[in-house]
Structures are given as structure tokens and as C-alpha cells.
C-alpha positions as CSV (number, residue, x, y, z in Angstrom):
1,X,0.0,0.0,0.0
2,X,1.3,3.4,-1.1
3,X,2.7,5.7,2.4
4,X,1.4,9.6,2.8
5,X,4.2,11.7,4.2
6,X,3.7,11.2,7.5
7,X,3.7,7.7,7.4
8,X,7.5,7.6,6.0
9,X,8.5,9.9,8.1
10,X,7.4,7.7,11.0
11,X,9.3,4.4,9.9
12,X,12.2,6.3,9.6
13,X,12.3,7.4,12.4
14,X,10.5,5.2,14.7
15,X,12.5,1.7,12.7
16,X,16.0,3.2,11.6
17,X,16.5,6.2,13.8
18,X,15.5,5.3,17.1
19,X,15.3,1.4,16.8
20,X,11.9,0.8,17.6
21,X,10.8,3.6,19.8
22,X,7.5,5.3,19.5
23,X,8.9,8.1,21.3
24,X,10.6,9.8,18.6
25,X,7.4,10.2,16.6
26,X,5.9,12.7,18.5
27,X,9.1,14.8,19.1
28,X,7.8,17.9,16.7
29,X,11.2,18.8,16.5
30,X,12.5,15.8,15.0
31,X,9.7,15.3,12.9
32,X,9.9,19.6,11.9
33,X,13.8,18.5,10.4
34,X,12.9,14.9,8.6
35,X,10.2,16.9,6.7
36,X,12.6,19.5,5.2
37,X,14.7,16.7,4.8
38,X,12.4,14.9,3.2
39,X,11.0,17.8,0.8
40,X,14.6,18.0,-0.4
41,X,14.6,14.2,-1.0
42,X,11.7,14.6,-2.7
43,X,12.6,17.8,-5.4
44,X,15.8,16.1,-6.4
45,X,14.2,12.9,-6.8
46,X,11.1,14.8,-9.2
47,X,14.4,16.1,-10.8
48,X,15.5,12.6,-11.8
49,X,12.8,12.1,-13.7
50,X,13.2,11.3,-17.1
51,X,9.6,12.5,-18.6
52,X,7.1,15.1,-17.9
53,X,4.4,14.3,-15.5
54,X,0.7,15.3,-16.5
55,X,-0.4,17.2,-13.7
56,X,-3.2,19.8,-14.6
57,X,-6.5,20.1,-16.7
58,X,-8.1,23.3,-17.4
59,X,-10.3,25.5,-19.5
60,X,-10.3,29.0,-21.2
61,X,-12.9,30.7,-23.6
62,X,-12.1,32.0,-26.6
63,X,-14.5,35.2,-28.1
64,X,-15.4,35.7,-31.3
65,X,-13.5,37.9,-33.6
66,X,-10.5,38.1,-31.3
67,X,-7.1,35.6,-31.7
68,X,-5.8,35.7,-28.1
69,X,-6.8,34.5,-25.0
70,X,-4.9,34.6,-21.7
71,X,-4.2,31.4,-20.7
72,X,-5.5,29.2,-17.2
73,X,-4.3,30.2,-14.0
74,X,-1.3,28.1,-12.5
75,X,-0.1,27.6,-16.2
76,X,3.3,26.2,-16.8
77,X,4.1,26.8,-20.7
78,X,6.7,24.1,-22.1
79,X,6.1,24.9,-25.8
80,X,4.3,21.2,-27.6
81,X,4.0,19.8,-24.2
82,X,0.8,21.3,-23.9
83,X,-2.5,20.0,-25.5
84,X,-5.0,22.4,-26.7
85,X,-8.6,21.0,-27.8
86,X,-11.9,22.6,-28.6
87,X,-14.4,21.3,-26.3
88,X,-16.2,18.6,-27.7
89,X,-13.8,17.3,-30.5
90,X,-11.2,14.6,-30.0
91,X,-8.1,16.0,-32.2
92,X,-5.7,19.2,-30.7
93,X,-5.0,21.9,-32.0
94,X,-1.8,22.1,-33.4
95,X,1.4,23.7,-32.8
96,X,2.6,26.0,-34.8
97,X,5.7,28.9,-35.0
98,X,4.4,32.2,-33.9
99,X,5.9,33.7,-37.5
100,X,4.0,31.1,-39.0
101,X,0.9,31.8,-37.1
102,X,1.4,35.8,-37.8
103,X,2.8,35.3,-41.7
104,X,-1.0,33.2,-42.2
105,X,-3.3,36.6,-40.1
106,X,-1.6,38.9,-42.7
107,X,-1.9,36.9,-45.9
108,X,-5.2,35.0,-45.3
109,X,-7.1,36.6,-42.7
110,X,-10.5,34.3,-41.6
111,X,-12.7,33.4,-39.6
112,X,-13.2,30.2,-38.6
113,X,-12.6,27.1,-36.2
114,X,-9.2,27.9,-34.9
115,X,-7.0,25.2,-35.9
116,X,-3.4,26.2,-35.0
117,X,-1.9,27.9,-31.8
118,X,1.3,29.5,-30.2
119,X,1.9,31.1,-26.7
120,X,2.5,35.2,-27.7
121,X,3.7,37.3,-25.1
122,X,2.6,38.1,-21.9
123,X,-0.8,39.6,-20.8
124,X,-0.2,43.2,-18.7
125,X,0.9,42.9,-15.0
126,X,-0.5,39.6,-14.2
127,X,2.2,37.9,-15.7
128,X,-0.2,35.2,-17.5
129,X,0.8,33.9,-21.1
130,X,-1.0,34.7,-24.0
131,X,-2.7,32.1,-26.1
132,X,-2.4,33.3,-30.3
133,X,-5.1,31.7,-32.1
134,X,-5.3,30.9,-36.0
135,X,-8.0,31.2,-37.7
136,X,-9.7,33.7,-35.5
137,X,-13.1,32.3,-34.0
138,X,-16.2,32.8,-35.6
139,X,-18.4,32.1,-32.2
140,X,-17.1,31.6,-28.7
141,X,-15.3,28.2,-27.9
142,X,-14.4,26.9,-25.1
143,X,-10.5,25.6,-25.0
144,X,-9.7,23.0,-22.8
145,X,-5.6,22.9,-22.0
146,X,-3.9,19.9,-21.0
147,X,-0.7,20.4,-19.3
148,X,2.6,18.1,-19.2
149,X,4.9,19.2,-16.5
150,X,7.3,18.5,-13.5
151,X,5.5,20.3,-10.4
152,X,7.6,19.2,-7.1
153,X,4.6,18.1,-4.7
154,X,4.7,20.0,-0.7
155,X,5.2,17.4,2.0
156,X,3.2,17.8,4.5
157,X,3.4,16.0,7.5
158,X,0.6,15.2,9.7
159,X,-0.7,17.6,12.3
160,X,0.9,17.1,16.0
161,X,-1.8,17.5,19.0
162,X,-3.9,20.0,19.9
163,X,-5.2,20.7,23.7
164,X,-8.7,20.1,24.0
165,X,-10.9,22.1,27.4
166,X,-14.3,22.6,29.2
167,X,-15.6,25.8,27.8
168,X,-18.5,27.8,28.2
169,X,-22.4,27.5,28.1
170,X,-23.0,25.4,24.5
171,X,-25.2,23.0,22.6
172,X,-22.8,20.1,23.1
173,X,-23.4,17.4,25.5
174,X,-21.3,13.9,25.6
175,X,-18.7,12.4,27.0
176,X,-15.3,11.1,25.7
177,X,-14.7,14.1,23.3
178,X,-11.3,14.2,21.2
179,X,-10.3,16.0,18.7
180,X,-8.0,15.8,15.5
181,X,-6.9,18.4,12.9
182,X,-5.9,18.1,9.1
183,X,-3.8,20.6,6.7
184,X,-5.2,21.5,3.3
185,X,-3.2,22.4,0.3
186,X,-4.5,23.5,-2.6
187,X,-4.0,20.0,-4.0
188,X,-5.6,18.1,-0.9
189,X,-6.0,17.3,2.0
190,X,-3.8,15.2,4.8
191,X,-4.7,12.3,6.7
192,X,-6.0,13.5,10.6
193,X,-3.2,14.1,12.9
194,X,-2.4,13.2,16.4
195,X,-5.4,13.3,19.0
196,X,-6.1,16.0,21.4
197,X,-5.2,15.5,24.7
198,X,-7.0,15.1,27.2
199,X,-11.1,13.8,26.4
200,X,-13.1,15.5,28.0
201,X,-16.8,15.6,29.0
202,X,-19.5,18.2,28.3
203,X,-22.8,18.9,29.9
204,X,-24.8,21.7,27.7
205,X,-21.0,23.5,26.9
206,X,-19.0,23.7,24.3
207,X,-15.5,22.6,23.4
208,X,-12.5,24.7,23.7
209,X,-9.3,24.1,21.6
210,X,-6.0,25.6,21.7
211,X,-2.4,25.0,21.0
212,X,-3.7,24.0,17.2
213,X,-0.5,23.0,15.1
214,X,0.2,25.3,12.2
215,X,2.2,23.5,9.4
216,X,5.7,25.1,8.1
217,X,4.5,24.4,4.7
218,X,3.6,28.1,3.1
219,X,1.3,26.6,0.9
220,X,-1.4,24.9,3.5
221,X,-3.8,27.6,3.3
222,X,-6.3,26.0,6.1
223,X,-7.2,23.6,8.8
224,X,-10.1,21.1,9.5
225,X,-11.1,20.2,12.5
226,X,-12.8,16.1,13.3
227,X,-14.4,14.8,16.5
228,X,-15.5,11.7,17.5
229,X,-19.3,11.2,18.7
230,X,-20.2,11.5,22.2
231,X,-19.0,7.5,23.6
232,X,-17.4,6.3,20.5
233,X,-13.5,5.9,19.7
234,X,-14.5,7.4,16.0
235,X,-14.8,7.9,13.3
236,X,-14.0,11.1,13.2
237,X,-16.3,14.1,11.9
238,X,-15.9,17.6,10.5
239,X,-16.6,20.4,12.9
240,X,-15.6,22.9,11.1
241,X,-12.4,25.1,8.9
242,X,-9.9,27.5,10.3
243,X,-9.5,29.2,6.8
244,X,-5.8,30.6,7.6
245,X,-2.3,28.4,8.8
246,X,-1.9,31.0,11.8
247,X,-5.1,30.7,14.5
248,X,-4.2,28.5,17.1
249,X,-7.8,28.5,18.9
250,X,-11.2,27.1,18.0
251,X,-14.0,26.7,19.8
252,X,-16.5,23.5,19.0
253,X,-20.6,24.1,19.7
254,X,-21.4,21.7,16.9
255,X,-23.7,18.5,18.3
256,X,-23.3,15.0,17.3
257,X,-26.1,15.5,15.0
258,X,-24.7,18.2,12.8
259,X,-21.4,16.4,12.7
260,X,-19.8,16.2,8.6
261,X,-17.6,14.3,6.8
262,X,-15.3,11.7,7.8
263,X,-11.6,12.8,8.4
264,X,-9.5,11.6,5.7
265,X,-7.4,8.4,6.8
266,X,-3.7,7.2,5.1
267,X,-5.9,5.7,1.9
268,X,-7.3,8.8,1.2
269,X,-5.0,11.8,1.8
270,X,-3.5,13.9,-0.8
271,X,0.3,14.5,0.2
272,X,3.8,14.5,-1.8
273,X,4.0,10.8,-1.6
274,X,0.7,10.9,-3.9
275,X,3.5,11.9,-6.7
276,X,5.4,8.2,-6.8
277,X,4.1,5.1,-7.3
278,X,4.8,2.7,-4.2
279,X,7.9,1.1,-5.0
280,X,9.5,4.5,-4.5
281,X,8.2,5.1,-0.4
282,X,10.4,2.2,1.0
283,X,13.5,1.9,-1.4
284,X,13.7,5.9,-2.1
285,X,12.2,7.7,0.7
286,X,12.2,5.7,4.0
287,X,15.4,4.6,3.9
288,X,16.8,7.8,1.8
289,X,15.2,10.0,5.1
290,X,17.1,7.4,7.2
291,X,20.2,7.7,5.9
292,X,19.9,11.7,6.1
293,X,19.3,11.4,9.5
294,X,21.3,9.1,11.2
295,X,25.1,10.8,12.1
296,X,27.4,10.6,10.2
297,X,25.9,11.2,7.4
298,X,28.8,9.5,5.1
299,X,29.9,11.0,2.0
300,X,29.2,8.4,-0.3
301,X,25.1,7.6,1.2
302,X,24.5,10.6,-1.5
303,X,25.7,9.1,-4.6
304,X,24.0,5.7,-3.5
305,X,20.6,7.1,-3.2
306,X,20.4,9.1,-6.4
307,X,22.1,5.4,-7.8
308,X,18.5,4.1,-6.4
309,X,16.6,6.5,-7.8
310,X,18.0,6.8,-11.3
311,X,17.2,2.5,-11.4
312,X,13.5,3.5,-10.0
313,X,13.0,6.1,-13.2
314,X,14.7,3.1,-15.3
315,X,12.7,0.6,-14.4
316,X,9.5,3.0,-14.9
317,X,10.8,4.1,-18.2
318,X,11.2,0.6,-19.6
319,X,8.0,-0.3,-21.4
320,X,5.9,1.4,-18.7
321,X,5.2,5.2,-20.0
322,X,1.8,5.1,-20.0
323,X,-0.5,6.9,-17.6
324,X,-0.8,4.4,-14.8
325,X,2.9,4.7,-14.2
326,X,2.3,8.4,-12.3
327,X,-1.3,8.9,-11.7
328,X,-2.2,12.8,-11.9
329,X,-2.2,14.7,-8.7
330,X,-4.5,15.7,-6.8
331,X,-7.6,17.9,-7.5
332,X,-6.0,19.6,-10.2
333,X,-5.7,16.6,-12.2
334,X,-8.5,16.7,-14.3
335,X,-9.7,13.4,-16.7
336,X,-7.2,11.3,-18.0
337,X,-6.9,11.2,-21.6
338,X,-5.5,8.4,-22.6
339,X,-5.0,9.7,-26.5
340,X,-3.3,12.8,-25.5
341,X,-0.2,11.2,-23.2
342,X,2.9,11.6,-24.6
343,X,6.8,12.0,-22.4
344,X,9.3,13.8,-23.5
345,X,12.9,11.8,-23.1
346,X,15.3,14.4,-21.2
């Protein structure tokens, strides 16, 4: 079974660092240092690579009478490694020199289905590239962009414990209560993190909750926060969102009743490790972490890890480049189209 982050960041520490101790686990500290270490892991591993990774699906709309369009936000231009298609028909548009592309608008101006594209320039302040259409449309289309590029995944490691309270006059009433937070990226969400401490009771109150972790990660943009039902061990249930990765407090007046979803568990949380297929967690990352963290760090451990990874990308690269080898990525994966995977051999 594939590992989140948090998950190989406990066997290396709890089963190489510490031999066997649970301990080390919940020493932030240590765990703070094995993720960076592990983020670096991770980017020169992605770096190995030797094809682009489809990672993004997304949509644009072209107006009639006019040749440009600015293209989708969190765009990553690498000239035919992107896909353009009309919505609705099977076969991209195709590629084509921007001279070419201008030499055809002066000679044979039209209007029609557009048929060939370029990236022009950039559009003001924003920054955004600039889609150059040929012919120009005769209604509105809608463009759908398929993207083919290396984006290095965040590791996020789960949440540590919160501290859980007695609070003030409420709606909730149980007993047993414990709580659990999650960090959300833009690309997902991590499995629930390490229970609050200690359960507590409630009689017509409501829960108080402080010392919520905050993730070193700049792109978690907010929290969740899961209880269990009055009595029960779980599962755990949304309470509610802290939309921000600074406010350490929260306080809980949700009853059993108007509990949500389930906290995501290790088989369904988005993290880095969602980038690699499995046989890269134990052979590239566990025991690449463990050899970054265990002194001395000998000179050589370097140049044996990258030897593992480069025969992990071979082995992939073999017969196997077809999309099943690196699923897309989280949320902003969009359908897989099976017709329109191609790699590029660095």
C-alpha cells in the first residue's frame, strides 16, 4: 500500500533512527527537520525524472472575432507539451511557430474554427501567457488545455496534538470528546493528525481548543477540524475550517447531530507521496530519510541514493510510460486522456 508523508517519516524514524521507539514520533522537533529533509529528497528525486508528468487540466474561452486568449491560471508553458482542444472534439490543436501563425493573419485573414496555436507574449501585470489563435473564431469556444509538466509536490506532515478544554455554556453534551486536525493544500488534503489530549466531558457546553498546530508548509492555506461522537472511539467528523495556517484556537458548539464528513485516513489523503508510485516510499524515501538522519551522514550515502533513484525512473521508463505509471495529482488533475499522453525523453 502506497505511504502519505507522515507515514514515511514515521518508519524512519520510529524503525532506523530510534530502533523501535514510538517516542521519537511525537518529538515535533524531529519530525519539523525529517520533513525538510524529506521535501529536499523529494525535489531532487522529481528532478531525476526522465519524462514530464501530467499534472493539470483546465479551460479557457475563446470570443469571437478576437485571436488571443490569456491562458488558465497556475499555467506552466513548455512549448508542444501542452494540448490544446476545442471542447467537444477529439483531435488538438496544433502547434505551430508564432511567425508562421502571424505570416498566415496577414496573408489569409478568416474566420473560422481555430486550428493552430502559439503562446504570444505576456498579458499586462499579471504575468499570464498569451494564447495566439489561427483562424480567428467565428463564435465563442471553449478551449480545454492539458498540461505536461514537472511540479515538485509540498510534504506535509501530519498535524501534532492540539489541547482540548471545558468551555463555556453550548449545545454540546457527551462524553469522551477528542479531537484531530488536518492541513489542506491546494492539491488536498492530509490524513487527521495526532489526538487532542485530554477527552473531555461536556454537559450543555461547548469545546474549547487551543495549542492548534500550524504547518511550516507556506502553501497549507487552512485547517479542519474532526471529532469523534459522544461515547465512541470514532470515526471522526468535520466540525468545522480554520480558513488561515496562523489561528491556534477554536472553539466547538457543533452536536453529534450536525457532525460532517469523515476525516481523511492514510488511503485517502493527498500528500507529496501521492507523486510516486509505491515502490519508490520504502526503497527511495524511508530509507533515503534514514540515511539523512542518522550521524554521520557519510559521503558516499548521496551518490547511492540518487544510484537508487536513477534504477526506480529506469525501471519506470522501460515499457511502462503510459498513464498508470504516475497517476495525476491531486484535485488539479483533471480526466485522464489516454489519447493525448505523450513524455518527453530528457
Amino acid at each position: 500500500m502506497p505511504l502519505t508523508d507522515s507515514e514515511v517519516i514515521d518508519a524512519a524514524l520510529r524503525f532506523h533512527v530510534s530502533a523501535g521507539s514510538t517516542s521519537v514520533q511525537f518529538d515535533q522537533r524531529q519530525r519539523d527537520r525529517a520533513r525538510h529533509t524529506l521535501q529536499l529528497l523529494s525535489d531532487e528525486c522529481l528532478s531525476e525524472a526522465p519524462f514530464w508528468l501530467r499534472l493539470g487540466s483546465s479551460s479557457i474561452t475563446l470570443t469571437p472575432g478576437v485571436a488571443t486568449a490569456s491562458a488558465p491560471p497556475d499555467y506552466g508553458y513548455i512549448d508542444q507539451e501542452t494540448h490544446l482542444y476545442i471542447a467537444g472534439r477529439q483531435l488538438p490543436l496544433r502547434f505551430a511557430d508564432a511567425d508562421i501563425i502571424s505570416g498566415y493573419r496577414e496573408t489569409n485573414p478568416r474566420m473560422a474554427i481555430p486550428e493552430l496555436y502559439c503562446q504570444q507574449g505576456i498579458s499586462g501585470a499579471t504575468g499570464v501567457p498569451t494564447f495566439l489563435f489561427y483562424p480567428t473564431p467565428n463564435q465563442a469556444y471553449t478551449i480545454d488545455v492539458l498540461q505536461y509538466v514537472k511540479r515538485f509536490p509540498d510534504i506535509v506532515d501530519r498535524p501534532g496534538a492540539l489541547t482540548s478544554a471545558v468551555g463555556g455554556a453550548g449545545a454540546v453534551t457527551g462524553s469522551g470528546y477528542i479531537w484531530k486536525v488536518t492541513f489542506v493544500t491546494p492539491l488536498g488534503e492530509c490524513e487527521a493528525g495526532v489526538p487532542s489530549t485530554p477527552a473531555i466531558n461536556l454537559v450543555a457546553q461547548r469545546g474549547t481548543l487551543t495549542n492548534i498546530p500550524v504547518s511550516q508548509v507556506h502553501r497549507v492555506t487552512s485547517r479542519k477540524i474532526y471529532r469523534n461522537a459522544s461515547g465512541t472511539a470514532g470515526p471522526f467528523k468535520l466540525v468545522g475550517t480554520i480558513a488561515d495556517n496562523v489561528t491556534t484556537t477554536f472553539d466547538d458548539n457543533i452536536t453529534d447531530g450536525g457532525l460532517g464528513a469523515n476525516a481523511p485516513d492514510v488511503t485517502t489523503a493527498i500528500t507529496g507521496m501521492s507523486q510516486y508510485t509505491e515502490d519508490f516510499h520504502l526503497t527511495v524515501f524511508v530509507a533515503g530519510l534514514a540515511g539523512m538522519l542518522v550521524p554521520p551522514v557519510k559521503k558516499d550515502s548521496k551518490v547511492d541514493w540518487l544510484r537508487t533513484v536513477k534504477k526506480r525512473w529506469a525501471e519506470h521508463k522501460q515499457g511502462q510510460n503510459f498513464p498508470q505509471v504516475l497517476p495525476p495529482y491531486g484535485a488539479m488533475a483533471g480526466p485522464v486522456r489516454a489519447a493525448s499522453w505523450r513524455y518527453r525523453i530528457s
